[in-house]
C-alpha positions as CSV (number, residue, x, y, z in Angstrom):
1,X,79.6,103.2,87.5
2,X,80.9,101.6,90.7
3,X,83.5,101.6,93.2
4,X,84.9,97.9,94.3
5,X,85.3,98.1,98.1
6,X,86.4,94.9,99.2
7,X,87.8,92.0,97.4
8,X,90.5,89.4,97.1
9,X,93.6,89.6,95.9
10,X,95.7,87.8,93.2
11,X,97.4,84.9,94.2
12,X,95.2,84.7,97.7
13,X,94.3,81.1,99.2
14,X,90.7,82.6,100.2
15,X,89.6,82.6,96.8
16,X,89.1,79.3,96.0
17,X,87.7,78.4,98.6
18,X,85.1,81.3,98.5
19,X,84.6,80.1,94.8
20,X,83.5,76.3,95.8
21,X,81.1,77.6,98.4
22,X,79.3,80.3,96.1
23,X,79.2,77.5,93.1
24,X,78.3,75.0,95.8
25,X,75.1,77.3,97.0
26,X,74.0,78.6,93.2
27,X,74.2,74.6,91.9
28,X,71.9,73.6,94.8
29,X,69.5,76.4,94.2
30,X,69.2,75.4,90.6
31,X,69.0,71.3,91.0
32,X,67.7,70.7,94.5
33,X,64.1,69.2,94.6
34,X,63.9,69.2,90.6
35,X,63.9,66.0,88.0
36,X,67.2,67.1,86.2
37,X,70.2,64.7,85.2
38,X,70.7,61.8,84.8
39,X,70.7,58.5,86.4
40,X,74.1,57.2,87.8
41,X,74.0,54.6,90.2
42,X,70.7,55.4,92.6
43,X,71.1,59.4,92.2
44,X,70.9,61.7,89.9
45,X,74.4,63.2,88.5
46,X,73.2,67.4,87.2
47,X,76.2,68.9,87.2
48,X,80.0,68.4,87.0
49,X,82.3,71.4,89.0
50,X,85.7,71.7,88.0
51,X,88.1,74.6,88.8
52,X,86.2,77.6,87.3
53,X,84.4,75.1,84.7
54,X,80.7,73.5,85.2
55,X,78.6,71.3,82.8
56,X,75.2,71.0,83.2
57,X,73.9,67.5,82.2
58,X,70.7,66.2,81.4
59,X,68.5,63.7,79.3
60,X,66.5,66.3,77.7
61,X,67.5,69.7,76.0
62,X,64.4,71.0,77.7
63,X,65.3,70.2,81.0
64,X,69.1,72.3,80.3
65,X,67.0,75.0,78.9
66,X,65.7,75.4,82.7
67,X,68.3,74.6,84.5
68,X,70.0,77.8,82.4
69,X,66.8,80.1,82.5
């Protein structure tokens, strides 16, 4: 199929922080300049990042279905 060239390795301290900046970028693609969420406060909550988890929140199941798509 593929061969894996580069990489990090189990255990490493890299990783992580590779993770948040990836999830970071991809959730600000997806949410920046769009209507999603909901209200908390004076902004707009869209998403919750956790570890290796997210939840997308919104007040309509149309507005998940394109956050997703």
């Amino acid at each position: 199929m593929f061969d894996i060239l580069t990489g990090v390795l189990q255990g490493c301290i890299l990783f992580p922080f590779l993770f948040i900046i990836l999830i970071d970028f991809l959730m600000r693609k997806t949410v920046d300049g769009r209507d999603y969420g909901i209200t908390w406060g004076t902004e707009k909550l869209a998403e919750l990042d956790f570890a290796n988890s997210i939840a997308l929140i919104s007040d309509s199941s149309a507005a998940l279905q394109n956050m997703t798509t």
